[in-house]
DOLUM-909680 format. One line per 10 residues: number of its first residue (from 1); their letters; for each residue y, z negated, x negated of C-alpha. Coordinates in pm, whole numbers, plus 50000, padded with zeros to 5 digits. Example, Ala and Ser with C-alpha at 12.3 -4.5 7.8 and 13.67 -1.06 7.14 Angstrom:
# DOLUM-909680
1	as	49550:49220:48770; 49894:49286:48633
# end
This chain:
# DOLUM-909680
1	xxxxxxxxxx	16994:83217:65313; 16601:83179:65265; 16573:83002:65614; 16737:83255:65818; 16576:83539:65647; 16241:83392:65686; 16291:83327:66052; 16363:83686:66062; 16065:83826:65878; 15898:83648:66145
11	xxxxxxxxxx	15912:83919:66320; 15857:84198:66156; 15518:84048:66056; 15431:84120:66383; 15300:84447:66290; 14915:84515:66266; 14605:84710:66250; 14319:84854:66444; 14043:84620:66323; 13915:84230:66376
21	xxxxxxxxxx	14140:84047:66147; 14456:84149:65869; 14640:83876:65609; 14965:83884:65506; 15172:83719:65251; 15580:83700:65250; 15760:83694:64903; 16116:83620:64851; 16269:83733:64525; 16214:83502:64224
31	xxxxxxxxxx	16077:83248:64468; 15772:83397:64542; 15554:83311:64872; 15707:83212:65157; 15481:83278:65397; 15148:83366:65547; 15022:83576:65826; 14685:83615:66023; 14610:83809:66312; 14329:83891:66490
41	xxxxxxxxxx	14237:84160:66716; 14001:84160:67000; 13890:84456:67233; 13713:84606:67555; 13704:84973:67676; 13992:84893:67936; 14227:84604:67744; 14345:84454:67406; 14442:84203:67259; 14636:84089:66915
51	xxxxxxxxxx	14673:83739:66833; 14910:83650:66534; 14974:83316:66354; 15265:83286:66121; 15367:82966:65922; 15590:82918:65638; 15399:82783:65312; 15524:82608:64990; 15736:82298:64946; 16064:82464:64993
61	xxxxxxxxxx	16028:82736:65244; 15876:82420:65462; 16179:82271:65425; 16423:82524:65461; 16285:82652:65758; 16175:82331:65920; 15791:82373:65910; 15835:82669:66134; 15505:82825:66311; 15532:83094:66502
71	xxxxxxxxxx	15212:83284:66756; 15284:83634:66876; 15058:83700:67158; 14995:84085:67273; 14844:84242:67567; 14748:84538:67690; 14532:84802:67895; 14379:85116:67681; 14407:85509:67881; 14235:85773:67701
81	xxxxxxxxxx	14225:85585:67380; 14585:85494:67447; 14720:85142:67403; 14992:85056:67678; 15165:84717:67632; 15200:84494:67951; 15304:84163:67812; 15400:84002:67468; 15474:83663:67381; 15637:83460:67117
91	xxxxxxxxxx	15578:83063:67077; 15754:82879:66798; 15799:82521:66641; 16018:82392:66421; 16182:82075:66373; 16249:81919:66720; 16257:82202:66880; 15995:82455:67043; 16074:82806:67221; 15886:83041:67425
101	xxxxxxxxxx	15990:83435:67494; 15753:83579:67749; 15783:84008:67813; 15657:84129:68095; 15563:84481:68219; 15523:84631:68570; 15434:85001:68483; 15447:85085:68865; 15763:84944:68966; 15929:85004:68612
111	xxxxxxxxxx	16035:84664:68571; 16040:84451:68229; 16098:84082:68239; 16266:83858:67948; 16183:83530:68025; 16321:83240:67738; 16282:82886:67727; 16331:82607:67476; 16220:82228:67455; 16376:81953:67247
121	xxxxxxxxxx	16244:81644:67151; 16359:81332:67305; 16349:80971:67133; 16009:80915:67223; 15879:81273:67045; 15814:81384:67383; 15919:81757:67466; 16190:81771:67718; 16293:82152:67838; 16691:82166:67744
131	xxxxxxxxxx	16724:82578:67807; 16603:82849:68010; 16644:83195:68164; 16500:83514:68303; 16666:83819:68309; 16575:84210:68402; 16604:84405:68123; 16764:84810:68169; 16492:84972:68036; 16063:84989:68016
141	xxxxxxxxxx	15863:85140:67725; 15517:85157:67687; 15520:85015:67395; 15582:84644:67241; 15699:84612:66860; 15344:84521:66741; 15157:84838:66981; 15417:85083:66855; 15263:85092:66538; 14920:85115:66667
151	xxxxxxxxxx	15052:85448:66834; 15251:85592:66544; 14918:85811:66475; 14995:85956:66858; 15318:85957:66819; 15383:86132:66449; 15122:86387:66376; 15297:86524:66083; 15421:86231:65845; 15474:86408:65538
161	xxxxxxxxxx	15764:86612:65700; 16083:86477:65687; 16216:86430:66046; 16353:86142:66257; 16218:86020:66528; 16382:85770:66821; 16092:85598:67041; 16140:85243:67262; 15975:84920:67191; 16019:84587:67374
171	xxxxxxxxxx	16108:84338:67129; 16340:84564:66904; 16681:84669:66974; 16765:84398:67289; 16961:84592:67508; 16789:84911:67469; 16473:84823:67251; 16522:85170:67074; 16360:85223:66710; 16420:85507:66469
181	xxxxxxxxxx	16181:85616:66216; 16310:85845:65932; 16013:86029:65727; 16196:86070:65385; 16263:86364:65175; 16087:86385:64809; 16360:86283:64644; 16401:85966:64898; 15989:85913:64861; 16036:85893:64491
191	xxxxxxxxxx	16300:85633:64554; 16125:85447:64780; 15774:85441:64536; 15991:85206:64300; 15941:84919:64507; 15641:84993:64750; 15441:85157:64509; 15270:85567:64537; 15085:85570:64884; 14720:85638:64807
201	xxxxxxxxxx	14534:85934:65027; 14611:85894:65413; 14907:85670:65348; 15279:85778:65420; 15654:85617:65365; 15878:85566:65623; 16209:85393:65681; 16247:85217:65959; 16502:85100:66193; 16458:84805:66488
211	xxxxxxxxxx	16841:84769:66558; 16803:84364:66539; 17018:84146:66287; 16797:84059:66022; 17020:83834:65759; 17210:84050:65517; 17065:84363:65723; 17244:84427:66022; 17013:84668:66156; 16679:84511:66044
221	xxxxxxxxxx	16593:84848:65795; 16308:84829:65636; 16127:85079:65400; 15783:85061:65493; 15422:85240:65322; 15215:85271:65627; 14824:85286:65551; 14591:85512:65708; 14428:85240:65949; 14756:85216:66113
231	xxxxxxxxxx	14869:84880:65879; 15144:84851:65744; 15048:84808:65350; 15366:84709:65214; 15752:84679:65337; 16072:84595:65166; 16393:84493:65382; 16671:84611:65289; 17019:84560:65160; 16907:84255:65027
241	xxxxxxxxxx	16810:84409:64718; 17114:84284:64533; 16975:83918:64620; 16633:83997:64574; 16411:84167:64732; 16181:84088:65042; 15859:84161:65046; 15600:84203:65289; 15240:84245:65139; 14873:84293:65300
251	x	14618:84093:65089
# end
């Protein structure tokens, strides 16, 4: 169970701040740290760009999960202090194998691009490319699952209210990369406070949605306490609670 949820968490690590660099540590139940996150973040007037490394740490998540290490690459252009996602990019390793999933955005022709491949190694330990494809996808957002949180600011002026909200993001929900936030009621804030803690001034809760199986959570639902740099501060997955819970913490 560990290995698959890890592999999933992978992903939702992908979520970051406004500044140079952000740490992150993954904790599984009674086991504790499975894994680590840095990203970095680099900027001009016109572009971005975030740059995440993920790797799993400790004797048995290493095992379990192969040695995975994963790099999330994301680019974009900034308009009027607006990021706009053009491309984002997942490498991983593990075991024999390595995978690459390129996105890419034409904003003028309103085309996004899924392009997958995968290498195995051979006898020799040489990488040998066993699987690819490229496909059209059927919709185009302006958005990618790490800038989506960068816009939530834009996007949710009022995040005390409780309301839900439906926005796109490439990299979520695969067919139609839709994500739904929920901003809880007080009795659902008090709930959630039990396991991420009382938001401190300029933070906010919010459950949220990607659509994409996470093990044990079939529609990757996470409670999340947002800070008030736009970084996510804490998140707990959910319906795994039972098992233990998942935790995704900023150092």
């Amino acid at each position: 169970m560990l290995k698959y949820l890890f592999l999933s968490l992978l992903f939702v690590t992908s979520i970051y701040a406004e500044m140079k660099s952000v740490d992150y540590r993954i904790e599984f139940g009674i086991v504790g740290e499975v894994g680590r996150v840095h990203t970095e973040y680099t900027s001009t007037a016109k572009s971005y760009m975030i740059d995440t490394h993920v790797k799993a740490v400790g004797t048995l998540a290493k095992t379990v999960t192969r040695n995975l290490k994963e790099e999330h690459i994301c680019k974009g252009i900034i308009r009027k202090g607006k990021r706009i996602a053009t491309s984002y990019e997942m490498k991983k390793t593990f075991g024999e194998y390595k995978t690459n999933t390129l996105y890419m955005v034409n904003h003028k022709t309103k085309k996004l691009t899924k392009e997958f491949s995968e290498w195995t190694k051979n006898e020799h330990g040489k990488y040998k490319l066993s699987y690819h494809y490229k496909d059209r996808l059927g919709y185009v957002s302006d958005d990618d699952m790490v800038t989506l949180f960068l816009n939530l600011s834009y996007k949710i002026k009022d995040k005390y209210t409780p309301k839900h909200y439906t926005f796109r993001a490439i990299g979520a929900d695969i067919k139609r990369g839709i994500v739904d936030i929920n901003i809880p009621t007080k009795k659902e804030a008090k709930q959630m406070q039990k396991l991420l803690g009382k938001p401190n001034r300029g933070e906010w809760l919010m459950n949220f949605v990607m659509h994409r199986k996470l093990y044990g959570s079939k529609k990757g639902e996470l409670m999340v306490r947002m800070g008030k740099d736009s970084t996510i501060e804490k998140a707990v997955l959910k319906d795994l609670l039972f098992f233990g819970d998942v935790r995704i913490i900023r150092k």
